[in-house]
C-alpha positions, 0 to 999 in steps of 0.5 A, a space after each residue: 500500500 502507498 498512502 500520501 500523508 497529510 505533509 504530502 509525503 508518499 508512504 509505503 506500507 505493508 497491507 496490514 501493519 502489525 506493530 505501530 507506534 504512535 508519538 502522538 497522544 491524541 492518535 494513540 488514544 483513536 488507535 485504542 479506541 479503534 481496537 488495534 490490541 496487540 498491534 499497538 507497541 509503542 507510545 510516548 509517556 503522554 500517551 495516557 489516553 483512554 485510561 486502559 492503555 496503561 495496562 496495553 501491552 505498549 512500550 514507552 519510547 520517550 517524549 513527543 520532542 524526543 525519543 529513545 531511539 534504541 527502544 524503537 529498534 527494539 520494537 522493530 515497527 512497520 508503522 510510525 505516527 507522527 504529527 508536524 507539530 507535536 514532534 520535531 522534523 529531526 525525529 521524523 528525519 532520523 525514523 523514516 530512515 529505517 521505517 514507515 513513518 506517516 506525519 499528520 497535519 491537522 488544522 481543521 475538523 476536516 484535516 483532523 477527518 481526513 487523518 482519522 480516515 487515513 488511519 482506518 486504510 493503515 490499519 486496516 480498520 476502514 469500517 471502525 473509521 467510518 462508524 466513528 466519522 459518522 458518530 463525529 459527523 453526526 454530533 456536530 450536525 446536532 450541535 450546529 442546530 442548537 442556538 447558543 449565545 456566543 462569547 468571546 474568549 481568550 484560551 491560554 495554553 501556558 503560564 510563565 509567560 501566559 500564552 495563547 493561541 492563535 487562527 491557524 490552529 486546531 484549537 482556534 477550530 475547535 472553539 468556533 465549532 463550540 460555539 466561542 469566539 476567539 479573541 484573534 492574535 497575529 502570531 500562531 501562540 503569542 505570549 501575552 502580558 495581564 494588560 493585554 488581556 485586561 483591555 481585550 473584548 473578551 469577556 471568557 478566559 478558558 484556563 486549558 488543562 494542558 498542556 500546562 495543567 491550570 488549577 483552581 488557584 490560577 483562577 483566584 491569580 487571574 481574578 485578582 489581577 483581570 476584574 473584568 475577565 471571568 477565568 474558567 477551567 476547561 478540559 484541553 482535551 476536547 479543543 485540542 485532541 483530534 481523533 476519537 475524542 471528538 465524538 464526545 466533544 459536542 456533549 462537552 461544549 454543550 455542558 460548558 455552555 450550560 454551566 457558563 449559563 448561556 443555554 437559549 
């Protein structure tokens, strides 16, 4: 099989690989849900999603920026899953030498489709990959039929310097399909001072659970210092995680609208 991946790169594969790495957190957990069992060999250490791939049967190979690359010998795999942002260029360099090795590039809900479809036509799980697209497709024609008042936000990934994001991002996506409305910066994550967003139109500032973790103290910080911002908690996982997670999204948007009482 040759496939094309999402950087434009032509992949030779095997019709039915049989040991895969993902370095990707948020495609390891679509392989789980997916149900590659056993083919499934190796992961970062931030691949801890869905809780039961901690007992898989999958090795720890290192980070998302960085891996050890003995063990990813040593695992001898027919298939890498990469993605351009979350891993480096020199990783991907250094792997494609000896293996399959497929990079995503997901942008938009129909890049992160596209990625999910792929996925199926690798592992030879098309039509677990066209049930979970229908479920995904289904839940956001239900979501967009639903009137919801619309805020502005600012989504802040990082603490030190306080960071944000910006359009050409998943993320960015991702809050307009929840029904936000992201305040815009120039720059793909800008780094932001208190001032900046004191004297911004948003009225949200959604305290991402990752990939710094942002704890209820942080929202007593930021109340203190921007009076006129109100500072929520918000899982990450659902504005930033691409692949089975967002069949589950929409339920957790709509719960994020109720709870902010903007329900109509």
């Amino acid at each position: 099989m040759t496939l094309k991946d999402q950087i434009n790169r032509n992949i030779d594969l095997s019709d039915n690989p049989r040991r895969i790495i993902s370095l990707v957190p948020s495609i390891s957990e679509l392989l789980i849900d997916l149900g590659v069992g056993d083919r499934f060999v190796g992961r970062t250490k931030f691949c801890v999603l869905p809780e039961s791939i901690t007992s898989s049967n999958s090795r720890i190979v290192g980070g998302t920026k960085s891996v050890h690359f003995d063990r990813i010998h040593e695992l001898q795999p027919d298939l890498i899953i990469c993605n351009k942002e979350e891993n480096t260029v020199e990783m991907v360099e250094e792997l494609e030498k000896l293996y399959p090795v497929y990079v995503s590039n997901i942008q938009t809900i129909h890049s992160a489709l596209d990625m999910i479809t792929d996925v199926g036509l690798m592992t030879n799980l098309k039509e677990e990959t066209d049930k979970l697209i229908e479920r995904i497709e289904s839940s956001r024609e239900a979501w967009h039929n639903k009137s919801l008042k619309t805020r502005k936000v600012i989504y802040l990934i990082w603490k030190k310097p306080w960071m944000s994001i910006g359009r050409d991002t998943f993320i960015f996506h991702m809050l307009e399909e929840a029904k936000f409305e992201s305040v815009v910066y120039d720059l793909r994550y800008p780094t932001l001072e208190l001032s900046e967003m004191e004297k911004s139109s948003a009225d949200l500032l959604f305290l991402s659970s990752e990939p710094f973790p942002f704890k209820e103290k942080d929202i007593q910080e930021l109340s203190n210092q921007i009076g006129k911002i109100q500072p929520v908690l918000v899982d990450g996982t659902y504005f930033s995680w691409y692949g089975s997670r967002m069949a589950t999204a929409y339920q957790y948007f709509e719960d994020l609208h109720r709870i902010l009482g903007e329900t109509q």
